[in-house]
N, CA, C and O atoms as a MOPAC input file, in Angstrom:
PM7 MOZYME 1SCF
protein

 N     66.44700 1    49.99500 1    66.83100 1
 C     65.04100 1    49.88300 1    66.55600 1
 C     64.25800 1    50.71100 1    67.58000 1
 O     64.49000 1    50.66800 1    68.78800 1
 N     63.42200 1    51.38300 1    67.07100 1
 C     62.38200 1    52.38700 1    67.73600 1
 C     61.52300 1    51.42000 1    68.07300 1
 O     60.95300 1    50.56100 1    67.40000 1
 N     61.50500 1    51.82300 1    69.82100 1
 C     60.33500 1    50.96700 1    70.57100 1
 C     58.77500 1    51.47000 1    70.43800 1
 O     58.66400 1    52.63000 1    70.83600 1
 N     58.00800 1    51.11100 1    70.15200 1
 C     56.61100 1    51.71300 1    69.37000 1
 C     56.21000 1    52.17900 1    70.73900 1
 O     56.38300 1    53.39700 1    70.78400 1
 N     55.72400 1    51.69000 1    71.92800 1
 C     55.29900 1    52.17400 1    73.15000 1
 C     55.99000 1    53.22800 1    73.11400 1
 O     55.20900 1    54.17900 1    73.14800 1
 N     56.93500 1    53.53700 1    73.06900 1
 C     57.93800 1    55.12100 1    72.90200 1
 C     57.38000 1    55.95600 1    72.37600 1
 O     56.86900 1    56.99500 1    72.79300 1
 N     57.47900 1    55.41200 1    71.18300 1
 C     57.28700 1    56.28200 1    69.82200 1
 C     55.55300 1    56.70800 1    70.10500 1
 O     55.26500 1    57.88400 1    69.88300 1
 N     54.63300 1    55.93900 1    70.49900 1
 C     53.20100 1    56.55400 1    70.51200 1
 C     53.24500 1    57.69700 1    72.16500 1
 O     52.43200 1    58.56800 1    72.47200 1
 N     54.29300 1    57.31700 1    72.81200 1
 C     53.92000 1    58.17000 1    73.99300 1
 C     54.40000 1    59.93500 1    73.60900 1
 O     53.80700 1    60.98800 1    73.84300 1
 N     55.66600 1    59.66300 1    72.96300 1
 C     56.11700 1    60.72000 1    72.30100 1
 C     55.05900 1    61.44200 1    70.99200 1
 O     55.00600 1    62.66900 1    70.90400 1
 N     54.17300 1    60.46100 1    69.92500 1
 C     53.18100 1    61.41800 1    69.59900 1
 C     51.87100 1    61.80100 1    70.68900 1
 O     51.14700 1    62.75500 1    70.40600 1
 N     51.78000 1    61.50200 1    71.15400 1
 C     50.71300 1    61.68500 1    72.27100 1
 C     51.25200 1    63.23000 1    72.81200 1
 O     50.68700 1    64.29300 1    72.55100 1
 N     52.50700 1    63.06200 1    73.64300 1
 C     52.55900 1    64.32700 1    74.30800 1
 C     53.37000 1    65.28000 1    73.17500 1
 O     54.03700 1    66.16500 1    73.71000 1
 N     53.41600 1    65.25600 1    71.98400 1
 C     53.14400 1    65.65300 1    70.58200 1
 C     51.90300 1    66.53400 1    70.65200 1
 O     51.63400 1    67.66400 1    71.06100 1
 N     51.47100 1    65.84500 1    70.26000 1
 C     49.63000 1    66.55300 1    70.04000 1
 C     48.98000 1    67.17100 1    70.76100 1
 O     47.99400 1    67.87000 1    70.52700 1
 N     49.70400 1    66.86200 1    72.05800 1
 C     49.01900 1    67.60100 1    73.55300 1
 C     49.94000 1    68.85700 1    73.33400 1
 O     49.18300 1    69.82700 1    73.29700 1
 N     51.02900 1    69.19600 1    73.20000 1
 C     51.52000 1    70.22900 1    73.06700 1
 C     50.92600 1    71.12500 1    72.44100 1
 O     50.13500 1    71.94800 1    72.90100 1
 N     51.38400 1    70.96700 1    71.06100 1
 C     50.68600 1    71.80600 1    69.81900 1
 C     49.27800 1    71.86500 1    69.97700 1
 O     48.81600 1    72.69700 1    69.19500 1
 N     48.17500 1    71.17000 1    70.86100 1
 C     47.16700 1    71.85700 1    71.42700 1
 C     46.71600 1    72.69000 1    71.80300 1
 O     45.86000 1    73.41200 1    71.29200 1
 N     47.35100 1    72.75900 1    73.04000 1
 C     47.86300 1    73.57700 1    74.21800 1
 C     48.34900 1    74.32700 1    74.19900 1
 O     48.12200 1    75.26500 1    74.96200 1
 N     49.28600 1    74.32900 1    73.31800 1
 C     50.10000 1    75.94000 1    72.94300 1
 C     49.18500 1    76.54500 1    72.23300 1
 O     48.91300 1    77.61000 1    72.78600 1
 N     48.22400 1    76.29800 1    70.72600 1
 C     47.30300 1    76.61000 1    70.34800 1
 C     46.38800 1    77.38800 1    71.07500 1
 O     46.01100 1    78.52600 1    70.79800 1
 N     45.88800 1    76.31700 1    72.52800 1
 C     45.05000 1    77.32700 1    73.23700 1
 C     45.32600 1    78.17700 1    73.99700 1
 O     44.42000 1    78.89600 1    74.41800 1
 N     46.94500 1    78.41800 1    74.51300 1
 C     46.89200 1    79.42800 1    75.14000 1
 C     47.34600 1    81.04700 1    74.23900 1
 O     47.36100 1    82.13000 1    74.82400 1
 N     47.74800 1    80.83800 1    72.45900 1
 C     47.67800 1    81.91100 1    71.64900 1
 C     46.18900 1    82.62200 1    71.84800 1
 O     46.07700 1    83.79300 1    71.48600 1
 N     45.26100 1    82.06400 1    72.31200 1
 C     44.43000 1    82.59300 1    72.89100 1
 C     44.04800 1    84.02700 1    73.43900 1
 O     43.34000 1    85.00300 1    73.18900 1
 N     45.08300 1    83.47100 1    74.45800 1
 C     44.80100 1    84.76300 1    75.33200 1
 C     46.42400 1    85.36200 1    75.62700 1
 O     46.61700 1    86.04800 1    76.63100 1
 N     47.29700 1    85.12000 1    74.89500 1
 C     48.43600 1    85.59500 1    74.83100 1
 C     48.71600 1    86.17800 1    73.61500 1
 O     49.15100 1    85.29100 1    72.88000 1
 N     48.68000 1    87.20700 1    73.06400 1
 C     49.62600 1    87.41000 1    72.00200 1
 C     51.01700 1    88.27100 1    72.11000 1
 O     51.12300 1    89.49400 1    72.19600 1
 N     51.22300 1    88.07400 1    72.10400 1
 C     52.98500 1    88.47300 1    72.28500 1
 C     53.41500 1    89.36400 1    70.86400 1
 O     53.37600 1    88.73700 1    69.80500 1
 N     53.80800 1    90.76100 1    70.83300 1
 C     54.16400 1    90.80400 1    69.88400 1
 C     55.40700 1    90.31000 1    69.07600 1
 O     55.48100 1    90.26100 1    67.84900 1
 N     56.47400 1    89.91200 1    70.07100 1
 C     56.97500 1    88.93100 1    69.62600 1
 C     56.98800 1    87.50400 1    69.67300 1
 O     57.05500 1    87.05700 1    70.81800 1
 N     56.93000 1    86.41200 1    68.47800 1
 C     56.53100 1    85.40300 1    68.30900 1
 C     57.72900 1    84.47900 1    68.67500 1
 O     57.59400 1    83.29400 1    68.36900 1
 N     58.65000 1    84.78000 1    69.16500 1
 C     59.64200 1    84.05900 1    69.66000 1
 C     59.27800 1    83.11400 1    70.88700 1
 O     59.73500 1    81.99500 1    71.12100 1
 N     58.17700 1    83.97100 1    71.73800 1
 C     57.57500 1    83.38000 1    73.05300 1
 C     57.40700 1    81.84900 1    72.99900 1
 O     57.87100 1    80.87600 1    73.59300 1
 N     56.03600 1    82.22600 1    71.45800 1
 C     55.90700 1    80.83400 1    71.54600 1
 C     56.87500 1    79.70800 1    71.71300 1
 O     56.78500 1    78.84800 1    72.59000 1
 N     57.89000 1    79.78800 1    70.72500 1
 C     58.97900 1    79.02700 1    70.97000 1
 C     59.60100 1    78.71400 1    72.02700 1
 O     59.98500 1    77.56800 1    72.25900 1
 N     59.72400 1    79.42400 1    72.57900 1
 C     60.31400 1    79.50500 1    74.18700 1
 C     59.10600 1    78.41000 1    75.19900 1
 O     59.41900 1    77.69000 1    76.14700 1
 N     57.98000 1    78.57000 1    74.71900 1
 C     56.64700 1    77.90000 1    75.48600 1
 C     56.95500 1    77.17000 1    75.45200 1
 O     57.28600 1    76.53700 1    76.45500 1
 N     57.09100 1    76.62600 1    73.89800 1
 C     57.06400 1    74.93500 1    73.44500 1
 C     58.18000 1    74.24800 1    74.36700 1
 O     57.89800 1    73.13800 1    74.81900 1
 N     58.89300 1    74.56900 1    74.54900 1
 C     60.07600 1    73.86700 1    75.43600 1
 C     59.59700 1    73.08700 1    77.08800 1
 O     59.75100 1    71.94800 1    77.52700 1
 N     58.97300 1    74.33600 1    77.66100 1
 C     58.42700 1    73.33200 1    79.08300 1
 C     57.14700 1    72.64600 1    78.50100 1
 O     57.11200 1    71.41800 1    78.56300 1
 N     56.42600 1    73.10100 1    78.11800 1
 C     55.46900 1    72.64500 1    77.66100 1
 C     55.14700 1    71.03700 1    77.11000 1
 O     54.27000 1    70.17800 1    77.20500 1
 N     56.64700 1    71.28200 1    76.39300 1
 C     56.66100 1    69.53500 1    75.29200 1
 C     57.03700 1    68.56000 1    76.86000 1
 O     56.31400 1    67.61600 1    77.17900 1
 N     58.10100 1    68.92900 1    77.59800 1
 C     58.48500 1    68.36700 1    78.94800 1
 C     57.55500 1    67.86600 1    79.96300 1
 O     57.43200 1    66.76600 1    80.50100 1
 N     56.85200 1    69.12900 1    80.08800 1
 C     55.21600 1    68.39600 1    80.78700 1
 C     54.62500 1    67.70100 1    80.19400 1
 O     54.30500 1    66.62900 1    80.70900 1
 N     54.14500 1    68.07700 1    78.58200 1
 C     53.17600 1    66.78400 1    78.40400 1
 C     53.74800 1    65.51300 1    78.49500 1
 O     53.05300 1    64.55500 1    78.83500 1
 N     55.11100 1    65.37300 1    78.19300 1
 C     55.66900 1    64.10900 1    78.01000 1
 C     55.77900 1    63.52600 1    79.42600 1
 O     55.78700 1    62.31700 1    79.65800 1
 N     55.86200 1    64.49800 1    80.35400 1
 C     55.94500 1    63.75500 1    81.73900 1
 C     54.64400 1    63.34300 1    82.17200 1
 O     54.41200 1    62.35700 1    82.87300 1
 N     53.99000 1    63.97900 1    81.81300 1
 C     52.20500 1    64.07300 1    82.23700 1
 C     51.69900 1    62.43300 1    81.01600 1
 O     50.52700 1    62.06300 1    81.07700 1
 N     52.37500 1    61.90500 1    80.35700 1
 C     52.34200 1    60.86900 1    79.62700 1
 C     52.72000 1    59.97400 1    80.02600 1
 O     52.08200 1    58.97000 1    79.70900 1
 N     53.87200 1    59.78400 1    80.87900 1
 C     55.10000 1    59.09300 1    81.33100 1
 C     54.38700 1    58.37700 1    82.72000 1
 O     54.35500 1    57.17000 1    82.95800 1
 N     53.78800 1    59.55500 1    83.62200 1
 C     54.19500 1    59.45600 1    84.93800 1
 C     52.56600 1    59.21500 1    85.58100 1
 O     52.22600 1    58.31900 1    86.35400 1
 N     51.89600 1    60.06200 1    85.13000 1
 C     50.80800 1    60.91600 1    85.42100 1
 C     49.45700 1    59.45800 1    84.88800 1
 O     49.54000 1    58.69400 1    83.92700 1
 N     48.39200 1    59.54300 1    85.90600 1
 C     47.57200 1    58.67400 1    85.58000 1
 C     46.89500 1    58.96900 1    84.01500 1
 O     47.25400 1    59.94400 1    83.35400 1
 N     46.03600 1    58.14800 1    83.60300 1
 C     45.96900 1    58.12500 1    82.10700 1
 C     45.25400 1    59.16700 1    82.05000 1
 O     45.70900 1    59.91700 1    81.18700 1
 N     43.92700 1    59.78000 1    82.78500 1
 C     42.74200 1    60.60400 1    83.10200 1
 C     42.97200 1    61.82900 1    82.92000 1
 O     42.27100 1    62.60000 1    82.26500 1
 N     44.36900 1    62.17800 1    83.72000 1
 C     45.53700 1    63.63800 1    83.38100 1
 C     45.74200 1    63.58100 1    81.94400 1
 O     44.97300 1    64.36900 1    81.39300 1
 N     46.54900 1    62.89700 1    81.04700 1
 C     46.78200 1    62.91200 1    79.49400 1
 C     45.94400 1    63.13000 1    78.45900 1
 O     46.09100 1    63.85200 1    77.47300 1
 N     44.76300 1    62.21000 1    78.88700 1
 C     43.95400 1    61.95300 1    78.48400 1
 C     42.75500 1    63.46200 1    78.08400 1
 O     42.01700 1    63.82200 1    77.16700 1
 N     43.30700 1    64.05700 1    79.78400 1
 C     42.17300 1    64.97600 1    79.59700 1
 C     43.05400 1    66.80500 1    79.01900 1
 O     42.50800 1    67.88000 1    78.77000 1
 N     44.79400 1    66.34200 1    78.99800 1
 C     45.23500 1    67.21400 1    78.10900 1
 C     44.94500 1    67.20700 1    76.57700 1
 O     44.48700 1    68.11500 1    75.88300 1
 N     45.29400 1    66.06700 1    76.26200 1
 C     45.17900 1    65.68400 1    74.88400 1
 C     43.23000 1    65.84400 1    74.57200 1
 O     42.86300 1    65.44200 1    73.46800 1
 N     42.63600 1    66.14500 1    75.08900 1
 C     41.14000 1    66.13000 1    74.94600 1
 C     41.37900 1    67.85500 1    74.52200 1
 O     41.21300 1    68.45800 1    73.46200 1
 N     41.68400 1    68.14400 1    75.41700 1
 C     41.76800 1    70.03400 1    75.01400 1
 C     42.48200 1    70.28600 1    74.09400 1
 O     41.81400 1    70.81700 1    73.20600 1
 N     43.47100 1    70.18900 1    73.83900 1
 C     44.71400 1    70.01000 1    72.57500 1
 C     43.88800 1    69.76300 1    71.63400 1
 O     43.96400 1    70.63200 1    70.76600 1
 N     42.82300 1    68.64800 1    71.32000 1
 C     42.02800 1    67.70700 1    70.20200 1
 C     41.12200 1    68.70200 1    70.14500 1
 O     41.06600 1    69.14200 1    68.99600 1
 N     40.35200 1    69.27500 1    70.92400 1
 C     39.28800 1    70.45100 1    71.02100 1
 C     39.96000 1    71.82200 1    69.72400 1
 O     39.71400 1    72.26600 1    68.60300 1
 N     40.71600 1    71.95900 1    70.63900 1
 C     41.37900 1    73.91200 1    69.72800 1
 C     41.49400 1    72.73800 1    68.18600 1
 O     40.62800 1    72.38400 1    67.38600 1
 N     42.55800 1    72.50100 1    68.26400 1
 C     43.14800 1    71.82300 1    66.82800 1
 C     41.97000 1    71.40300 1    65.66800 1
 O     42.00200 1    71.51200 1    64.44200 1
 N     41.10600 1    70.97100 1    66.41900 1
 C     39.68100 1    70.59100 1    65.15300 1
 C     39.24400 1    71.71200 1    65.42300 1
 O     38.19300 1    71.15700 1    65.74600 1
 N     39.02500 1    72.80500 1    65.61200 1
 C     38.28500 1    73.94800 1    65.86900 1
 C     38.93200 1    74.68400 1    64.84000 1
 O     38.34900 1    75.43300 1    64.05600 1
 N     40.13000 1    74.45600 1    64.86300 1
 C     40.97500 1    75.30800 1    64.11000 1
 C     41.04600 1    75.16500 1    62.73400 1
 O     41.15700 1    75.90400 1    61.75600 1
 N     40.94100 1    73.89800 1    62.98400 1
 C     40.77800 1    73.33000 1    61.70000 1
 C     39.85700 1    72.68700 1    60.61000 1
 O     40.16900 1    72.24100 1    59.50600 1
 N     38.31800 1    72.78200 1    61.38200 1
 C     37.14600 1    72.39600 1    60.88400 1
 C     36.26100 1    73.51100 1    61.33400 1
 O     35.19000 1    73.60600 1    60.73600 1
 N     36.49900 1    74.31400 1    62.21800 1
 C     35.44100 1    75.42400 1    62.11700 1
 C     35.70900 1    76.77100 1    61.77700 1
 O     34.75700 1    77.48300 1    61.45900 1
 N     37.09200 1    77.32500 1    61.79900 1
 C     37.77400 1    78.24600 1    61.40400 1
 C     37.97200 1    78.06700 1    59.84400 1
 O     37.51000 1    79.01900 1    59.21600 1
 N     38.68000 1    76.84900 1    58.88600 1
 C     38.81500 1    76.39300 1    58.35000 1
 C     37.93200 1    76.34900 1    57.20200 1
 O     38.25400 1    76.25100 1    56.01800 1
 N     36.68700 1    76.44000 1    57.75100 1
 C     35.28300 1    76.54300 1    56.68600 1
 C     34.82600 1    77.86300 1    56.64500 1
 O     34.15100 1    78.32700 1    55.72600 1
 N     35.23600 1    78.53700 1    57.75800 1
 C     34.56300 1    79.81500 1    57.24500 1
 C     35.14500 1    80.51500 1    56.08300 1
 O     34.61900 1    81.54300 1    55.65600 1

C-alpha cells in the first residue's frame, strides 16, 4: 500500500520540476533536446530533497515558480 504522505510529496516535487525545467527552457535552448532530459534527473532529486528535508518556505517557494511558468504556459500562451 502506497503511503499518501509519500505519494503527495512525490507529486509536489513533481510539479516543481516540470516547472522549473519549463523556466529554465527559457533561457537555454539547446539545440539538442536531449539536455533537457539529462536536467530532469538532478533536478527531480532536488526538488524531492528540497520537499523532504528543506523548510516548507523553500518548496513552497519552488513550487510557486514552477505554478507561475506552467499557468503562463498554459493560460496565457494558450489563448493567444
Amino acid at each position: 500500500m502506497i503511503n499518501m504522505e509519500f505519494l503527495l510529496k512525490v507529486m509536489a516535487a513533481l510539479f516543481a520540476t516540470v516547472g522549473i525545467e519549463e523556466y529554465i527552457k527559457n533561457f537555454f535552448k539547446p539545440k539538442n533536446k536531449v539536455w533537457y532530459a539529462v536536467l530532469m534527473l538532478p533536478l527531480s532529486v532536488g526538488c524531492y530533497v528540497a520537499v523532504e528535508l528543506l523548510p516548507l518556505w523553500v518548496i513552497g517557494s519552488i513550487l510557486t515558480v514552477g505554478g507561475v511558468q506552467l499557468s503562463y504556459q498554459t493560460l496565457v500562451q494558450g489563448y493567444k
